[in-house]
VEXDRENTI-804295 format. One record per residue (C-alpha): residue number from 0; residue in one letter; x, y, z. Coordinates in nm, 3 decimals, padded with zeros to 5 digits. Layout:
// VEXDRENTI-804295
<resi: NUM	resn: A	east: X	north: Y	up: Z>
...
// end
This chain:
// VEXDRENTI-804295
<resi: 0	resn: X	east: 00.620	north: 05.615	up: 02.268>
<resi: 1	resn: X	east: 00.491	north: 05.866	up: 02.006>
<resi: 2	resn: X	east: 00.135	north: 05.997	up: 02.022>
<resi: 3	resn: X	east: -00.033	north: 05.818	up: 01.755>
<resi: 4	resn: X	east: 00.090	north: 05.468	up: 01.922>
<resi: 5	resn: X	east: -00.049	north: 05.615	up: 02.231>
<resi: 6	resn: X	east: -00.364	north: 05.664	up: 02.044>
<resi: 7	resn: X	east: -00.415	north: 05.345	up: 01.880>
<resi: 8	resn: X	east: -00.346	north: 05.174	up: 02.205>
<resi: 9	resn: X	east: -00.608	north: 05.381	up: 02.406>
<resi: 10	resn: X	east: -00.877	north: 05.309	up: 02.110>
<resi: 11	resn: X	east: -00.743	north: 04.912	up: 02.147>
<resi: 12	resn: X	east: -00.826	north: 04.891	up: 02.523>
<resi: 13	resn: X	east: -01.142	north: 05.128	up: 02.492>
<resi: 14	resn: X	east: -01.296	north: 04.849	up: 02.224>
<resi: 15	resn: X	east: -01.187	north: 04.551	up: 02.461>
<resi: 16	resn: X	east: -01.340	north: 04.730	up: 02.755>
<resi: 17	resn: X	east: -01.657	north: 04.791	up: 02.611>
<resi: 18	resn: X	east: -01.631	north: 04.414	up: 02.468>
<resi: 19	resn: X	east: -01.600	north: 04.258	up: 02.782>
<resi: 20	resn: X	east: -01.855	north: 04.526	up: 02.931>
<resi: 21	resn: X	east: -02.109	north: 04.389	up: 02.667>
<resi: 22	resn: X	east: -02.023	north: 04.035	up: 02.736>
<resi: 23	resn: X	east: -02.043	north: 04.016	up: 03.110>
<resi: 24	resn: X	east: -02.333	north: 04.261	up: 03.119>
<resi: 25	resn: X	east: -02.559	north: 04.095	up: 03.333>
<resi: 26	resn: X	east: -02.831	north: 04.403	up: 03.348>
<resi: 27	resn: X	east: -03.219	north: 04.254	up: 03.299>
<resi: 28	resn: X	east: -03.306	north: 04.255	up: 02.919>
<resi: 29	resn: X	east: -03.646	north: 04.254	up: 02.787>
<resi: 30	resn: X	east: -03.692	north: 04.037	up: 02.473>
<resi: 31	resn: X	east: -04.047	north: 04.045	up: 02.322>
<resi: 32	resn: X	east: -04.249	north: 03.807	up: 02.080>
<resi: 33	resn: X	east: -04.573	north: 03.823	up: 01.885>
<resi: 34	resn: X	east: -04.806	north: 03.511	up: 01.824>
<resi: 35	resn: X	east: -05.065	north: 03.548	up: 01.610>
<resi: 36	resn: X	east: -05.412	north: 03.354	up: 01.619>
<resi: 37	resn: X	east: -05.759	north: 03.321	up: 01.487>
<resi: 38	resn: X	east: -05.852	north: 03.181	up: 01.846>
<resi: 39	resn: X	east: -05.879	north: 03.564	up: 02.020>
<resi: 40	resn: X	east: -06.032	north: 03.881	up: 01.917>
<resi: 41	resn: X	east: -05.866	north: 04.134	up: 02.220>
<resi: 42	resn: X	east: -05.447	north: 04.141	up: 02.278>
<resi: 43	resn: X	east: -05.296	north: 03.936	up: 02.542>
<resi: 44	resn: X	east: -04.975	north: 04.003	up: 02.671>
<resi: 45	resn: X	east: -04.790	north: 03.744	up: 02.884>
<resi: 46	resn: X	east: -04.463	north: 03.791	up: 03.091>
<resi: 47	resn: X	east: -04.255	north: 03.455	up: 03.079>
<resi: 48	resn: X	east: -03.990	north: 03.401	up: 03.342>
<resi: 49	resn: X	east: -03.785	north: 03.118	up: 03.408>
<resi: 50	resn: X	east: -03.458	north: 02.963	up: 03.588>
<resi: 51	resn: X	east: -03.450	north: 03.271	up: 03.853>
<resi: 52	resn: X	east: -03.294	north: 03.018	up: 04.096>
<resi: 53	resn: X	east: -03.377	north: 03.197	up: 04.365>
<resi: 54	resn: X	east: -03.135	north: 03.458	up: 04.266>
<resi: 55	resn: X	east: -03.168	north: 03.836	up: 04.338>
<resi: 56	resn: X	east: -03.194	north: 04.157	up: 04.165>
<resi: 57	resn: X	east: -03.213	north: 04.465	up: 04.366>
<resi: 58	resn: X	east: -03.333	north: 04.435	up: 04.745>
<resi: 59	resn: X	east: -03.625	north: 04.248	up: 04.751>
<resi: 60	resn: X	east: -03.615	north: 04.261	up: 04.365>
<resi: 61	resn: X	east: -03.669	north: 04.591	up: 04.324>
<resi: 62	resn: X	east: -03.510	north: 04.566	up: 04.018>
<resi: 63	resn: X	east: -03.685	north: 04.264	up: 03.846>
<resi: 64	resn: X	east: -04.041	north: 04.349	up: 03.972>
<resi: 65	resn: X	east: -03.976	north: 04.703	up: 03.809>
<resi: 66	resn: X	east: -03.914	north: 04.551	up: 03.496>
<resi: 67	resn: X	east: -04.203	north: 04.357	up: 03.521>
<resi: 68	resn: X	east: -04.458	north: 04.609	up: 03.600>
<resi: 69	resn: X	east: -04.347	north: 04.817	up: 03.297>
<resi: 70	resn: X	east: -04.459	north: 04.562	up: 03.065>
<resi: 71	resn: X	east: -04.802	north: 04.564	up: 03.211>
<resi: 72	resn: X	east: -04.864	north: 04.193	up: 03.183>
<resi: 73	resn: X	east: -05.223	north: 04.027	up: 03.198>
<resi: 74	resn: X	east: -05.049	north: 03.730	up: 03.301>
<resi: 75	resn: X	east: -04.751	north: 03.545	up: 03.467>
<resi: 76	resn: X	east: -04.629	north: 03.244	up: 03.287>
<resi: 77	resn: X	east: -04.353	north: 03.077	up: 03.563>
<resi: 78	resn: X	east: -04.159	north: 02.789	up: 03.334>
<resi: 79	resn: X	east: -03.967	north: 02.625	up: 03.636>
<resi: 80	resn: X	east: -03.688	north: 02.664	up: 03.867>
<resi: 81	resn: X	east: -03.770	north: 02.977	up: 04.005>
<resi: 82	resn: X	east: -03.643	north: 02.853	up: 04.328>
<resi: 83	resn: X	east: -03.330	north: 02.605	up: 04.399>
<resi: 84	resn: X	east: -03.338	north: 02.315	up: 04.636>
<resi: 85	resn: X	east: -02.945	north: 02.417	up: 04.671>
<resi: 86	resn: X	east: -03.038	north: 02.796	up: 04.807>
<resi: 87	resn: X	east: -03.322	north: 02.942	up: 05.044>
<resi: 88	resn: X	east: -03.628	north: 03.008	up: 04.892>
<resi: 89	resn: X	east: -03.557	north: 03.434	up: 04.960>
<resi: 90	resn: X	east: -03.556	north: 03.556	up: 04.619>
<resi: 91	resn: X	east: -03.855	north: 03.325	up: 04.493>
<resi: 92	resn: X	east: -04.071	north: 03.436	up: 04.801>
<resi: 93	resn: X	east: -03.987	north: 03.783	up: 04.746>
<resi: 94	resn: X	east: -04.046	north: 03.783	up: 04.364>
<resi: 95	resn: X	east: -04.399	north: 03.649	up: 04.456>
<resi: 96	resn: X	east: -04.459	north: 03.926	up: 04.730>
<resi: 97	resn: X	east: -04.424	north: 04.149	up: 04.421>
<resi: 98	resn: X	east: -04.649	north: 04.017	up: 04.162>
<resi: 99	resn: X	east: -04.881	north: 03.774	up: 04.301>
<resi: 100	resn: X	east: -05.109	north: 04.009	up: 04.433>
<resi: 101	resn: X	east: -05.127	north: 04.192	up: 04.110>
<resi: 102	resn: X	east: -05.124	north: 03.939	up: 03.823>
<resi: 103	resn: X	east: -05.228	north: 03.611	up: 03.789>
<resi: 104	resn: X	east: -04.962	north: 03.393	up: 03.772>
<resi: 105	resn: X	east: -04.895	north: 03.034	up: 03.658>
<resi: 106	resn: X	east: -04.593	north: 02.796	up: 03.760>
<resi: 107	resn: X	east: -04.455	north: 02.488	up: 03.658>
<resi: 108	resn: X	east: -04.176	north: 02.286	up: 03.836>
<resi: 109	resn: X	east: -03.827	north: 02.289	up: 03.693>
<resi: 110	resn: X	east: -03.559	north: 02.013	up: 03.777>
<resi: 111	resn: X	east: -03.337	north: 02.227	up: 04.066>
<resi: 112	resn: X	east: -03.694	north: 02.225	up: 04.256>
<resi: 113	resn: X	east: -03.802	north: 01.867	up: 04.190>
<resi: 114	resn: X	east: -03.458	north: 01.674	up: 04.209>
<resi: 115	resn: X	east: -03.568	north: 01.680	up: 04.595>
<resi: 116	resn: X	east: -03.930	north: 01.559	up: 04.627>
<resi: 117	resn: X	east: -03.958	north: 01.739	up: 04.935>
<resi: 118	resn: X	east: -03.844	north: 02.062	up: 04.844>
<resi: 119	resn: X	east: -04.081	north: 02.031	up: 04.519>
<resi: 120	resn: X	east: -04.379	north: 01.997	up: 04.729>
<resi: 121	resn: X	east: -04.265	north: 02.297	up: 04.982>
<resi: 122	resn: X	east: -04.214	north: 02.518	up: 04.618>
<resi: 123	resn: X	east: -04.589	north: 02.427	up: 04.533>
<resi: 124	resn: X	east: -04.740	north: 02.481	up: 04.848>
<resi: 125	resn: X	east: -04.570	north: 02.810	up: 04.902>
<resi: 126	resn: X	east: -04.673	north: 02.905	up: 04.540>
<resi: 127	resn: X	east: -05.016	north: 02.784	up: 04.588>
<resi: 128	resn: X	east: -05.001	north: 03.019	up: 04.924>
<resi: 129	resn: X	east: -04.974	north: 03.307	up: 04.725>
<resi: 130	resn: X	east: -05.298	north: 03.239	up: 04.471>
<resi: 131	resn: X	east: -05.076	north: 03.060	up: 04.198>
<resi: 132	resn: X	east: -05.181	north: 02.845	up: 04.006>
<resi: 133	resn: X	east: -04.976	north: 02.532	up: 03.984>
<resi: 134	resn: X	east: -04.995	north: 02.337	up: 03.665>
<resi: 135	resn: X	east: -04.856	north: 01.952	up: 03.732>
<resi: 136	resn: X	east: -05.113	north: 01.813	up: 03.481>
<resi: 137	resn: X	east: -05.393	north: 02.012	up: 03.510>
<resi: 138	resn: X	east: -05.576	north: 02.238	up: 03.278>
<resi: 139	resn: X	east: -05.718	north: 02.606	up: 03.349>
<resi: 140	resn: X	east: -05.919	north: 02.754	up: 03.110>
<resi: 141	resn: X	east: -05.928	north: 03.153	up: 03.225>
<resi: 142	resn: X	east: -06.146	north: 03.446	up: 03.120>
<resi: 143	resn: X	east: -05.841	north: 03.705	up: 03.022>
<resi: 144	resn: X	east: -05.985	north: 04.061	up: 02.861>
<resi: 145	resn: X	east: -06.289	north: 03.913	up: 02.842>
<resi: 146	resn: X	east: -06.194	north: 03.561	up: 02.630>
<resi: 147	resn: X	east: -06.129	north: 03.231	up: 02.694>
<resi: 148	resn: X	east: -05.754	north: 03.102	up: 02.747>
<resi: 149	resn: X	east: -05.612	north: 02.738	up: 02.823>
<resi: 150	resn: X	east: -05.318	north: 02.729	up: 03.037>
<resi: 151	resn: X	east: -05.185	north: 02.410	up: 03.095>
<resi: 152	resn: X	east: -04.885	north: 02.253	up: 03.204>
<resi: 153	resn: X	east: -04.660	north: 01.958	up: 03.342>
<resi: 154	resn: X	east: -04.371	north: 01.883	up: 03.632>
<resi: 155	resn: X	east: -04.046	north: 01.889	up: 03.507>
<resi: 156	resn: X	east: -03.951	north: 01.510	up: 03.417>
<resi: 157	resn: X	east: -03.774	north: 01.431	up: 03.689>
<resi: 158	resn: X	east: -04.091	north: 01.389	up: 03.900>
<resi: 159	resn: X	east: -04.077	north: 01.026	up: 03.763>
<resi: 160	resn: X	east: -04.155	north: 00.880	up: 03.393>
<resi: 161	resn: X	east: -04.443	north: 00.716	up: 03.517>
<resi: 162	resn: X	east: -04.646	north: 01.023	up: 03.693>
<resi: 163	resn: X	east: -04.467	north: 01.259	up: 03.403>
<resi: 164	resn: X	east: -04.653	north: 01.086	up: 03.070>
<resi: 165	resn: X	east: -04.942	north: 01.012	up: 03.324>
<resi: 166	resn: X	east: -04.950	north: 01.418	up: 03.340>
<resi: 167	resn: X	east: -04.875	north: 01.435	up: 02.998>
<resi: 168	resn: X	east: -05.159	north: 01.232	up: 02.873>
<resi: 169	resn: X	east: -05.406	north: 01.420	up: 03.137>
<resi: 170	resn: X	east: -05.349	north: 01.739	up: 02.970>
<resi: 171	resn: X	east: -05.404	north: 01.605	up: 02.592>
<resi: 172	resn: X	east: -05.734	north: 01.429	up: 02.747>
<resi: 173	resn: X	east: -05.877	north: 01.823	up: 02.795>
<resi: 174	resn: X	east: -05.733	north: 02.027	up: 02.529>
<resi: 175	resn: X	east: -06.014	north: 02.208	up: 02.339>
<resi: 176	resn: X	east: -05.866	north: 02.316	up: 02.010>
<resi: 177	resn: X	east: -06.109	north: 02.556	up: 01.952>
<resi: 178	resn: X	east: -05.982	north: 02.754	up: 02.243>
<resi: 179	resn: X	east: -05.558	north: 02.910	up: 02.256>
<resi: 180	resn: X	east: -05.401	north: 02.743	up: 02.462>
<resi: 181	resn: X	east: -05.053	north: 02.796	up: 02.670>
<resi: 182	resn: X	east: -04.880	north: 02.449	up: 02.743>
<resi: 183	resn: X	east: -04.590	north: 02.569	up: 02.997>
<resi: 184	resn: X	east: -04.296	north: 02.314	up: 03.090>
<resi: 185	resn: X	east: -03.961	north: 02.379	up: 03.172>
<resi: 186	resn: X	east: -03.765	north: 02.162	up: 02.948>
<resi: 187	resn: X	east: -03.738	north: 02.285	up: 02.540>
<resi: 188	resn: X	east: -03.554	north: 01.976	up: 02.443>
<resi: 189	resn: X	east: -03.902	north: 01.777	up: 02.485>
<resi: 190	resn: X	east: -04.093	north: 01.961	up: 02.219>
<resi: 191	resn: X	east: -04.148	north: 01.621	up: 02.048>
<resi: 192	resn: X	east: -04.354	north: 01.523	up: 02.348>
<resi: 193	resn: X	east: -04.577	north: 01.842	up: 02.445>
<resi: 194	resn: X	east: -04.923	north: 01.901	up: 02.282>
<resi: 195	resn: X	east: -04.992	north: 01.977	up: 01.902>
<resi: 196	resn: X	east: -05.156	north: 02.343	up: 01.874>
<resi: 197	resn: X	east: -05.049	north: 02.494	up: 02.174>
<resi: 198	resn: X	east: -04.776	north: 02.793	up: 02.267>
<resi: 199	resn: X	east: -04.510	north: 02.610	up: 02.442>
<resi: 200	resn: X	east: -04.295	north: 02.754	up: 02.704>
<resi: 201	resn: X	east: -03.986	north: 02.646	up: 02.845>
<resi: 202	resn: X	east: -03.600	north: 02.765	up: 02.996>
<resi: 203	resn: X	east: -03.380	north: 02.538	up: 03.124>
<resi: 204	resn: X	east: -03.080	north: 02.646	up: 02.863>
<resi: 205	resn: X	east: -02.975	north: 02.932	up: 03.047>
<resi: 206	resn: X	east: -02.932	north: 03.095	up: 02.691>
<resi: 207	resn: X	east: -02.659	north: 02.816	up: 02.639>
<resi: 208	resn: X	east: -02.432	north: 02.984	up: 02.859>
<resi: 209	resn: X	east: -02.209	north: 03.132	up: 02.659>
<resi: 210	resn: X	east: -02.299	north: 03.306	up: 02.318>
<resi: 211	resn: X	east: -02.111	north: 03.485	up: 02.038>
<resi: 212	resn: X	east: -02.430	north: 03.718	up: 01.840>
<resi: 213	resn: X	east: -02.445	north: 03.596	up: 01.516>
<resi: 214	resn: X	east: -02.236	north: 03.351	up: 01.546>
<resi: 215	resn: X	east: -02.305	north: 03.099	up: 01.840>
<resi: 216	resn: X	east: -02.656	north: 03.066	up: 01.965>
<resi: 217	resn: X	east: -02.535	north: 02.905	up: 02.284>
<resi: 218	resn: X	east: -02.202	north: 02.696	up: 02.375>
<resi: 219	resn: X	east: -02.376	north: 02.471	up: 02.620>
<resi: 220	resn: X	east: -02.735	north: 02.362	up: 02.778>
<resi: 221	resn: X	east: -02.809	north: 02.067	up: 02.983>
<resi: 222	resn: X	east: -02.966	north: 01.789	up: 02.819>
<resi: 223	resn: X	east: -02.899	north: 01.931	up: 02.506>
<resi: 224	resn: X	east: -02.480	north: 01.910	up: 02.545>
<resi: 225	resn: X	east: -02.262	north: 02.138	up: 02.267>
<resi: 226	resn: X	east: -02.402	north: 02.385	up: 02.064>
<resi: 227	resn: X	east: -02.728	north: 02.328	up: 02.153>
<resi: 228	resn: X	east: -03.057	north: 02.379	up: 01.944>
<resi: 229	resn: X	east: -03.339	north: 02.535	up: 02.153>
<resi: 230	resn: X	east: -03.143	north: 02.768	up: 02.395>
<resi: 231	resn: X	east: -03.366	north: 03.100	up: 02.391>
<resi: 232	resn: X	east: -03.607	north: 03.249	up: 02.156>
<resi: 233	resn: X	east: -03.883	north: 03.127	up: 01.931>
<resi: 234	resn: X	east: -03.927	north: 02.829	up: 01.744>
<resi: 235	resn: X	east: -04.141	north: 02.669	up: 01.487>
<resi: 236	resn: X	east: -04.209	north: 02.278	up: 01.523>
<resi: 237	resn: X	east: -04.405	north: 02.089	up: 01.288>
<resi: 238	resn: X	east: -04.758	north: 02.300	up: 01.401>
<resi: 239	resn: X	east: -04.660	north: 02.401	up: 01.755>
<resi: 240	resn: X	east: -04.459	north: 02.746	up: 01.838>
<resi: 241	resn: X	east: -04.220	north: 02.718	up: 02.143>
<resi: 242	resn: X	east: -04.097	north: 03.014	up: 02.320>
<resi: 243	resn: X	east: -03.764	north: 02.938	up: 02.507>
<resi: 244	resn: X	east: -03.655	north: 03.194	up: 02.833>
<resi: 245	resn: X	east: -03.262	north: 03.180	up: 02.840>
<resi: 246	resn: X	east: -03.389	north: 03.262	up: 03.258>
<resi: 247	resn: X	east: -03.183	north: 03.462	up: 03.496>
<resi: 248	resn: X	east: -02.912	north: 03.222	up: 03.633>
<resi: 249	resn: X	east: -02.596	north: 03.373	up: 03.668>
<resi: 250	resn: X	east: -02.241	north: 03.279	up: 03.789>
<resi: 251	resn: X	east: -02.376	north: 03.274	up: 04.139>
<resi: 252	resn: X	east: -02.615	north: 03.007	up: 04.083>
<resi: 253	resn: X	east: -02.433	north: 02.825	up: 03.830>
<resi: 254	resn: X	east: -02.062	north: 02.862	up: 03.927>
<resi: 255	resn: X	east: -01.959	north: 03.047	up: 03.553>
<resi: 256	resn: X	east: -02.040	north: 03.394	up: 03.411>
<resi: 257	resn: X	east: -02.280	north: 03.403	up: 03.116>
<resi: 258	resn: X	east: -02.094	north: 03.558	up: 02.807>
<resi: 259	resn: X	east: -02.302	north: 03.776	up: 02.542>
<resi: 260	resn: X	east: -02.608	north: 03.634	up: 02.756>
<resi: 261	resn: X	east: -02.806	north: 03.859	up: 03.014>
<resi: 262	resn: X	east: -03.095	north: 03.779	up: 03.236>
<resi: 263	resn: X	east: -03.409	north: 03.809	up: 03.026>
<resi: 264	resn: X	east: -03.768	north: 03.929	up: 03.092>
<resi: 265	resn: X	east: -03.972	north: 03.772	up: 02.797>
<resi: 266	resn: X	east: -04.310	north: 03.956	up: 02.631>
<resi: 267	resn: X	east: -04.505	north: 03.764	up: 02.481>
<resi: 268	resn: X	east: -04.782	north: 03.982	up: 02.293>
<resi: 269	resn: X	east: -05.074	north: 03.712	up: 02.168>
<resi: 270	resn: X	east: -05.314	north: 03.864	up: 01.884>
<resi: 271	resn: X	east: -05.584	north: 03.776	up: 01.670>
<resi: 272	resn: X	east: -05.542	north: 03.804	up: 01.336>
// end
């Protein structure tokens, strides 16, 4: 075999390595938005995390809480299924050990918590142990950097259709447009239902599982089926903005490998115009 077939073969394998390394990579990415609004005068940064599934990175998520702290958050936004009524609750309760005590946080349910009623209410209570603030129709407006700030939220639909729309409707009863308010659920293909004026947040798509950049914005997401719309990222619907997670679920939790997909930390910087 002469040299420059050696060569070419060598530069062949290098590019499919580092392919594959780039596809599989499953290191914690930090993705960052800015919303703008005539609602605040002072910067508010949010951290948004969703579908963690009770999975771990780093002991006692070294790793992940790292991340976190670096962004210097005022806030915690939780969009469901941070734990998984198929696994023990370890990596949720040690994520909380980590930040709970130094941000305040907010949490809605996501389906793998609520699918078992029991486990859902074990998930709140040991959230609500730790000083969060668990939104399942309610309405908090909080003082952050010295302005007012709505953050509101709903149980992930499977709590019921009836006690879902009754939460639904309970939250539209106290919105207070003149104030910027966070609506957090876990599901993105409900936009049509949530709020009007609000930031939306929501996972649930995993990122769509497997992506090709440019090309595929996500093979697959549940509820949504093939090639589905809202799988990560931010969107503009009719007057609301909705800022999708694609979470931290990996093969682990969900039995495949993400492709072109890695865990994701999401900034969301909020400032007045």
């Amino acid at each position: 075999m002469g040299r420059r077939r050696v060569f070419r073969i060598s530069i062949a394998l290098a590019v499919i390595g580092a392919v594959v390394f780039a596809a599989l990579y499953n290191g914690i990415f930090v993705r960052r938005y800015t919303i703008e609004t005539d609602k605040l005068s002072e910067p508010v940064r949010a951290v948004l995390l969703a579908d963690l599934h009770s999975g771990f990175f780093g002991e006692n998520q070294e790793k992940l809480i790292k991340k976190i702290d670096a962004q210097k958050p005022d806030i915690i936004l939780m969009s469901g299924d941070i734990a998984d009524y198929r696994h023990p609750n370890d990596g949720a309760i040690a994520l909380l050990d980590g930040i709970a005590h130094k941000y305040p946080c907010f949490y809605v349910t996501g389906n793998h918590e609520i699918w078992n009623a029991n486990f859902g209410k074990e998930v709140k209570a040991i959230m609500r142990e730790y000083g969060v603030v668990v939104l399942d129709g309610d309405l908090e407006t909080v003082s952050v950097n010295g302005q007012m700030i709505n953050i509101c939220g709903v149980d992930d639909p499977q709590v019921g259709t009836e006690a879902y729309n009754t939460q639904l409707d309970r939250v539209r009863d106290r919105l207070n447009g003149g104030i910027f308010t966070i609506f957090m659920a876990h599901r993105p293909d409900r936009v049509y239902q949530y709020p009007q004026n609000c930031l939306i947040t929501a996972g649930h798509a995993h990122g769509g599982e497997w992506r090709v950049p440019f090309i595929i914005n996500g093979l697959y997401a549940p509820n949504q089926g093939w090639f589905p719309e809202y799988t990560g990222g931010k969107y503009t619907v009719g007057n609301k903005t909705m800022i999708v997670s694609r979470g931290f679920a990996q093969g682990n939790n969900l039995g495949i490998p993400r492709i072109f997909n890695p865990p994701e930390i999401v900034v969301i910087d909020i400032k007045g115009r």
